[in-house]
C-alpha positions, 0 to 999 in steps of 0.5 A, spaced: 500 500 500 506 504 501 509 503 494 503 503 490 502 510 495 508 513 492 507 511 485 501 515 485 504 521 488 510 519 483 505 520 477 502 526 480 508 529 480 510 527 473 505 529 470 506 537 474 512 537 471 511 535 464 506 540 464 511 546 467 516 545 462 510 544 455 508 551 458 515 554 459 517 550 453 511 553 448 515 558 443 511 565 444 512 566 437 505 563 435 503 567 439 505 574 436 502 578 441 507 583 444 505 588 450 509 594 450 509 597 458 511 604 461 512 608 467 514 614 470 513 619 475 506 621 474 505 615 469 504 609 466 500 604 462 501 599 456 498 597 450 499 591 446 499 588 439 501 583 434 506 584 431 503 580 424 498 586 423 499 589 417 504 595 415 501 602 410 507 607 409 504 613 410 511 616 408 518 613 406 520 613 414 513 612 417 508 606 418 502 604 420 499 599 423 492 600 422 488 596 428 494 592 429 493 593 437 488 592 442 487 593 450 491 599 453 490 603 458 494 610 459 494 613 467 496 620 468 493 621 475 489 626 475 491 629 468 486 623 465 486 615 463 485 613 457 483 606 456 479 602 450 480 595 446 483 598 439 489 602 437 494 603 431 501 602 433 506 607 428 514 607 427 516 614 425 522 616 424 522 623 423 528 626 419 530 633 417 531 630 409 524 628 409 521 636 410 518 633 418 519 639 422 521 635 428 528 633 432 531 626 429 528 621 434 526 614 432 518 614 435 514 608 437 507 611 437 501 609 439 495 612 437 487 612 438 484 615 432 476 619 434 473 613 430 476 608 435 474 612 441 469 609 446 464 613 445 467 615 439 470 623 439 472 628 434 479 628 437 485 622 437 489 620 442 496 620 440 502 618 444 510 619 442 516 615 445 521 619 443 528 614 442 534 616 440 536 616 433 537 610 431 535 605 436 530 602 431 536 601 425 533 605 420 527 601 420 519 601 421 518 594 422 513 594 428 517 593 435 518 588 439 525 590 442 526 598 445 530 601 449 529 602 457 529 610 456 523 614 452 521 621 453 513 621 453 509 627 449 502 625 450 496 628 446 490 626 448 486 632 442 489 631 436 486 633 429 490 632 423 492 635 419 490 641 422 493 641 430 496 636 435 492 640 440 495 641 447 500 637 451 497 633 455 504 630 459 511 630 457 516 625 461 521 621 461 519 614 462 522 606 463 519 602 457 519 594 455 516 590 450 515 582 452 512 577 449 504 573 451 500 569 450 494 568 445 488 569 450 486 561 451 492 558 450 494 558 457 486 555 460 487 549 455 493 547 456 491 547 463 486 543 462 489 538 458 495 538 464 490 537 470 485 531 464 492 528 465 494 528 471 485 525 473 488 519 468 494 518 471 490 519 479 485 514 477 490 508 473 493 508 480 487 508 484 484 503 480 491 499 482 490 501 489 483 497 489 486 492 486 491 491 492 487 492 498 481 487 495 486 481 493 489 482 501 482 481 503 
């Protein structure tokens, strides 16, 4: 009874372990889901977005990424949160070349425009983390990599092309990007390990039973 016992914490904790290492093990590349995170005195916030969304240049140095990302939430205080479910990432790589009035950053934005709004508004929500020049390598691939450090602009009123309106918060802030999962993969994976471990819990059950009746 003992041994038959500790085989069948043996099995549990087998079949634990297995599940641990096929979760720790799954490549989150599948995935393509990114998380793109931020903090700062008086800020902070996330988004996240796949990165298989489609790019539109909408010049030789930016693109878009139009509805390429969904939930995020912006908190200044009592400056405003800004919080929805869609969103478009955008590359920008202002350069004087190009005519763009701005100074030579490499941006990572995230944008909300009115349509996308809940309730929907005249204005879009636009959002720059400044990087230094040549962080992204002359790229406009959407991001899955970013330096620790970004200047934040932030301009929840903007009409393009006639204003950006008002500068609602402008900071530094620390900034990472990491890898999640697709929503369910997790539960189901959970739920395949813990089917498992009743089948093995029950097997040595079923041998446990067997034992105690041929002693009787």
């Amino acid at each position: 009874m003992s041994l038959l016992n500790k085989l069948s914490l043996s099995a549990i904790s087998s079949a634990a372990a297995l599940l641990a290492s096929v979760i720790l093990n799954i490549d989150p590349v599948q995935a393509a889901l990114y998380k793109f995170s931020f903090e700062g005195e008086g800020a902070n916030g996330y988004f996240t977005y796949n990165d298989t969304a489609i790019g539109t240049p909408d010049s030789p140095n930016s693109t878009v990424y139009f509805e390429g990302g969904y939930d995020y939430k912006f908190d200044f205080g009592e400056k405003g949160v800004f919080e929805g479910t869609v969103g478009n990432p955008i590359v920008f790589l202002p350069r004087a070349e190009d005519g763009v009035p701005y100074p030579e950053t490499d941006d990572f934005l995230w944008e909300v425009r009115g349509n996308q709004k809940q309730p929907a508004s005249e204005f879009s929500l636009v959002n720059y983390f400044h990087y230094p020049k040549g962080s992204f390598g002359k790229s406009t691939a959407i991001r899955t990599t970013v330096p620790s450090t970004a200047t934040l602009d932030v301009y929840p009123n903007v009409n393009f092309p006639t204003t950006r309106g008002d500068l609602l918060y402008s900071g530094t802030v620390q900034t990472r990007i990491e890898k999640v999962f697709e929503p369910g993969l997790l539960p189901a994976l959970l739920g395949v390990g813990a089917y498992f471990i009743f089948c093995r819990c029950q097997r040595q059950g079923k041998l446990i039973d067997i034992q105690w009746f041929v002693s009787k």
